[in-house]
N, C-alpha and C positions, 0 to 999 in steps of 0.2 A: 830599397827605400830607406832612408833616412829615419832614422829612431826616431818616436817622440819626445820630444822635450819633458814630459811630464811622465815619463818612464820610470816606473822601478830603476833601482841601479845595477838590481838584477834577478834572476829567475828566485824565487823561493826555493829552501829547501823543504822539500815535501817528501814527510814519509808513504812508504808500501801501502797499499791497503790489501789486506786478505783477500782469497779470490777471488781477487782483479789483475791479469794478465796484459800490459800493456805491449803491442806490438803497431811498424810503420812499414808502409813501402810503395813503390812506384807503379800506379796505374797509369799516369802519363794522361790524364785528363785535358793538358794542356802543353802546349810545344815547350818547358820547359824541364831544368835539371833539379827535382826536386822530390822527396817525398809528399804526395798527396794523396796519402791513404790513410789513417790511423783503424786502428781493429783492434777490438779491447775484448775478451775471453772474461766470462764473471762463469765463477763457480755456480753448481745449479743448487738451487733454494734461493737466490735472487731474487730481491723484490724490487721494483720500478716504479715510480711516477714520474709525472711532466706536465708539464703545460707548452702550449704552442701558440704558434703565432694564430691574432685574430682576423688579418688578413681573409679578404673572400676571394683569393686566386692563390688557394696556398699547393703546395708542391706536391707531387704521390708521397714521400718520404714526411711531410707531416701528415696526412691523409693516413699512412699507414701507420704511424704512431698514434695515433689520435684512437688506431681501431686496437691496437696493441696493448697499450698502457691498463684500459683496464681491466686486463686478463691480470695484471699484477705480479708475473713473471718474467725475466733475463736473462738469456744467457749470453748475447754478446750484443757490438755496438757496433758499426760499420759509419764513417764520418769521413766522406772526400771533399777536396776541395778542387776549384777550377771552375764547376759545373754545377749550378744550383737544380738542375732538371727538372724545374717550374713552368708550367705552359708549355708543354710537349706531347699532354694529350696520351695516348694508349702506349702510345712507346716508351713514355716515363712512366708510367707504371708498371712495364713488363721487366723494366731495368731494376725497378726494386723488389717487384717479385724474384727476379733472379739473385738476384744480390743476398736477398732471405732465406732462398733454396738452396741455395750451395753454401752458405754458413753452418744451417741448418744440418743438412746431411754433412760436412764436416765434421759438428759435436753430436751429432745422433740427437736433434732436439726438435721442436715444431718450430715452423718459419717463424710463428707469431712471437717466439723467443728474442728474436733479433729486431733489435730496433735499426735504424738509417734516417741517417741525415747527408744531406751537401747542400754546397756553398758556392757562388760562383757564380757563372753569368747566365740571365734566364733567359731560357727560348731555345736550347740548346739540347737536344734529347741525350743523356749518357749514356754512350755508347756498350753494350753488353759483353762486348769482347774484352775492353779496357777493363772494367768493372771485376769481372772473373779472372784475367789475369793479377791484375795487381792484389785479390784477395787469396790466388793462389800465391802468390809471392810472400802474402802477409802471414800464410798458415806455417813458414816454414822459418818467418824472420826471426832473428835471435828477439826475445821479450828486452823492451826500451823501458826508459824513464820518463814520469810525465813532462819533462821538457821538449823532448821530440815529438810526443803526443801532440801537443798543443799548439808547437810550430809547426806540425802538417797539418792541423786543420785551418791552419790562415788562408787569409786571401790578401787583403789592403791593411792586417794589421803588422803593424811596426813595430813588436814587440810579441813573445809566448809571456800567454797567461796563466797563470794558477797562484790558487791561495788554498791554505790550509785552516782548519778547525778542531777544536776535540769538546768531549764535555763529558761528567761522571754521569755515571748507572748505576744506581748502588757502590761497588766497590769496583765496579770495572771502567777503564778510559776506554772511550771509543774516540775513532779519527774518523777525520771527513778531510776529506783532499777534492776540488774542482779543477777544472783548466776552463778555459771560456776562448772565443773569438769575436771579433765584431768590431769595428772601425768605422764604418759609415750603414747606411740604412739602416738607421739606429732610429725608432720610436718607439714607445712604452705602450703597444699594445699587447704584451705579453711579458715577451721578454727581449727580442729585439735582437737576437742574435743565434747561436748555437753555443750551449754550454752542460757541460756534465759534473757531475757532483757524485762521488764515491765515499763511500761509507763500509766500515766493518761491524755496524750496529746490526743487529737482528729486530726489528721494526715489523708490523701490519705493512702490507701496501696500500690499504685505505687510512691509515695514521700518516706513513710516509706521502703519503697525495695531500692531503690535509693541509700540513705542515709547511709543505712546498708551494703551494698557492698561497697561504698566509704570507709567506716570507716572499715569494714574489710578489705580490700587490706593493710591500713596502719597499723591494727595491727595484728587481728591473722594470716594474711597470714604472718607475719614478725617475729614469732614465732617457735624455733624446741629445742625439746628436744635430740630426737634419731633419725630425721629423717625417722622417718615412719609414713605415712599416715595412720590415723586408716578407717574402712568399713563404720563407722555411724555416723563419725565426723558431727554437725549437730548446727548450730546459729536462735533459732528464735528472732524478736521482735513483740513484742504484744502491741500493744495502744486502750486501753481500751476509750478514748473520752469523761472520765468524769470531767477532770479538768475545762472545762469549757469555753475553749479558741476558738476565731476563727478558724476554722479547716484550715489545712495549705494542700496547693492542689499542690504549684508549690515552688522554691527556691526564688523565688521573693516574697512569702507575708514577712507580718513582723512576725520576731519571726524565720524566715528557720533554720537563718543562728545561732542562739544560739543554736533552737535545735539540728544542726547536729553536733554544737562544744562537745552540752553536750552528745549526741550519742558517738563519736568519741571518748571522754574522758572515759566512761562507757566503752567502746571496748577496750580501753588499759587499764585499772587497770584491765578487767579480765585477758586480756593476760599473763599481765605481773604476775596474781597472780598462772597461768598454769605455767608457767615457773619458780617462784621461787618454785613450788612442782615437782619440776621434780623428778623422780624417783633417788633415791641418790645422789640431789643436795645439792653441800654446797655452791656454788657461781651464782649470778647471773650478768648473763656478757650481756653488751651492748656493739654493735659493730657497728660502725660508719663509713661509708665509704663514700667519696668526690672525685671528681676529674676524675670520669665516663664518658665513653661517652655517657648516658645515666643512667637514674634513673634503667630502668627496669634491666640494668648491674650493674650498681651496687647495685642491689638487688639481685641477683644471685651471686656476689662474696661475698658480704654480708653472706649469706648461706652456702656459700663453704667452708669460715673461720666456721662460729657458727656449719658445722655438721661435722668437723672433729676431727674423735677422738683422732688424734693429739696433738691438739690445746685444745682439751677440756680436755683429760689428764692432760697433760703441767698443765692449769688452776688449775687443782685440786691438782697438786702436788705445786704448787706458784712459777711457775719456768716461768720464760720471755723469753723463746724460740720464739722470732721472725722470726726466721727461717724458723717454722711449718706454720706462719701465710704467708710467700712467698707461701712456697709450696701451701696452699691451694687455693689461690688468681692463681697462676699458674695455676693452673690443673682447673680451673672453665668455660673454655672455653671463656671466656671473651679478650676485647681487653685488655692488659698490659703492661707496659715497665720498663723491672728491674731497669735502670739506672732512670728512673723518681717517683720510688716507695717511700713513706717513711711512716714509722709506729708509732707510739707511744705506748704505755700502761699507760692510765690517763692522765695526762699532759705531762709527760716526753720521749720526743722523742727518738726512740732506733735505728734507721736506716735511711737510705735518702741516693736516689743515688747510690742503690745496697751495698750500703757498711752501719756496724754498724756506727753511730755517735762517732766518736773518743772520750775517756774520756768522756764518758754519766756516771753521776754517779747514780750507781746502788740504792743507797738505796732506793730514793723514789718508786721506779720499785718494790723493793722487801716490802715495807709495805704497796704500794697499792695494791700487789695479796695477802698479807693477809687477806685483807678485803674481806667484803661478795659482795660486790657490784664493778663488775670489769667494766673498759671501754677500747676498746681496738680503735682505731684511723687510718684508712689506706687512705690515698692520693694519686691517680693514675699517678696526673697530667696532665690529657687526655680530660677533658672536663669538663661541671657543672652536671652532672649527681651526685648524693646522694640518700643513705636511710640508714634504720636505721634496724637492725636485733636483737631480744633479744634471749637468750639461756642461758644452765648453763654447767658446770660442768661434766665431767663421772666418777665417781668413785666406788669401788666396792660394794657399796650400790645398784649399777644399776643393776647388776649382778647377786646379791641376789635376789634381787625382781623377774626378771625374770626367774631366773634358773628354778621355781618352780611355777610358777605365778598360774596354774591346779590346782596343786596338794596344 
């Protein structure tokens, strides 16, 4: 598949994290030549949180996380792709029961140590023979870097994810390293994808849950490509406690508040790197809304501009149809007032007061939707309520990829 356009130029470099063991290999999920297994070994004293998707037909693998997370323990991670094993009923859950049992007795630890996730096509029960082969393959793989990590847990993305973090604790640096996947059935009800987040900070895991639902609300909940929630959307993070730092129990020790900056910061580069792979994006558009009677509104009309195909057409054809961006802001159920509205695209104001800006000149309008990087700007004039929403583009790339995504 063709890179995206709005691609990194290339993979980060991203340091080790202490007892975290990156290994890949072929379970063969799917008739291809590929690895599509990653397995990742965390030292034991591992702490864990996540959030998952809020989907009502979610998969055994967030089902199982969901009952795992808050025991507040990890000792490894198991993420295949091919095969989302969503909607398959007792067989998908025996495959992840398996899957947790023989990890488990591999490191001598309880099932409920092991988390699982997969990715792929749903309705498809994953197979228990595949699953145990390619984890026995994994036990024995030479340990990888998180660039192969994160290219085997793809599916429709066009590019390996990860970005890096650090922040002080007193006198010690701690690292935070993630990888992410996610291309399409991209919506902000959670998180909207699969991604992990590794850490050598020694953290509470009800501080590190905390921290991690903060920091997603601001980003991957702020996040949509196509507006679909996928079944197994699923964020953990893991703090392995070997950097060496006072362990941090409450928002008040020292050191809370960098780490949740540098959490928070980790949570939007992957976002933002889900949304510039969006399935046939060539733009990626921030949209910026002020003037709310409320954040959580305009957070919601935020969404209603970023999932209209509209507005995202519009986008990809470089056309400044502010019109679409009324309509969508309209129909969002939110409070509004045409005559108090006004828009921009970048700096250049296009409307205010129901009416176009008389003699706005166009140009600058038309060479900032050339560019890859769009901002679009809406003021309610209703209150201090603000947020901030990323998305990209639809164009018939999106179309392609799906028509056929099975087959």
């Amino acid at each position: 598949m063709q890179r995206s356009p709005l691609a990194p130029a290339h993979f980060p470099a991203l340091p080790s994290i202490a007892g975290v063991t990156l290994r890949v290999a072929q379970a063969r999920y799917k008739e291809w030549d590929r690895c599509d297994l990653t397995y990742v070994e965390l030292d034991a004293g591992t702490a864990v949180a996540g959030v998952t998707t809020q989907s009502l037909c979610p998969s055994p693998e967030v089902e199982w996380c969901r009952d795992a997370i808050p025991l507040g323990s990890a000792r490894a991670l198991v993420v295949n792709a091919g095969n989302a094993n969503a909607f398959t009923g007792h067989r998908g859950r025996a495959a992840v029961e398996a899957i947790a049992a023989k990890v488990a007795n591999h490191l001598g630890c309880l099932p409920s140590d092991v988390l699982v996730s997969s990715t792929g096509v749903i309705g498809v029960p994953l197979p228990i023979d595949k699953a145990e082969a390619g984890l026995e393959a994994a036990f024995v793989a030479a340990p990888c870097g998180w660039e192969a990590a994160a290219t085997t847990i793809g599916t429709t993305d066009t590019y390996a994810k990860g970005a890096h973090a650090s922040a002080m604790i007193g006198d010690t640096r701690v690292e935070l390293v993630g990888i992410i996947k996610g291309s399409g059935m991209i919506a902000p009800d959670m998180a909207t994808m699969l991604g992990y987040i590794f850490t050598d900070a020694a953290i509470d895991p009800a501080l590190l849950q905390h921290m991690l639902s903060a920091a997603n609300k601001r980003t991957f909940s702020c996040i949509t490509v196509d507006s679909d929630t996928s079944t197994s959307d699923t964020v953990l993070a893991f703090a392995t406690g070997k950097a060496g730092n006072a362990p941090m129990t409450s928002m008040d020790d020292a050191g809370a508040d960098a780490f949740h900056a540098a959490l928070s910061d980790i949570c939007r580069q992957l976002a933002h790197l889900v949304v510039r792979d969006g399935e046939g994006a060539t733009k990626f558009v921030e949209i910026n809304v002020e003037g709310a009677v409320s954040d959580e509104s305009a957070h919601r009309i935020g969404l209603s501009i970023a999932n209209s195909p509209l507005v995202k057409t519009a986008l990809a054809g470089e056309d400044a149809n502010w019109g679409r961006v009324v309509m969508a802001i309209g129909k969002a159920g939110e409070p509004a007032d045409r005559d108090l509205l006004s828009i921009r695209f970048g700096t250049t104001q296009v409307a205010t007061g129901g009416l176009a800006i008389e003699g706005y000149d166009e140009a600058p309008v038309t060479a900032h939707l050339k560019g890859q990087d769009i901002e679009i700007g809406v003021d309610l004039g209703l209150g201090e309520g603000r947020a901030t929403v990323w998305t990209c583009d639809l164009t018939h790339g999106y179309i392609a990829i799906n028509a056929d995504y099975r087959s």
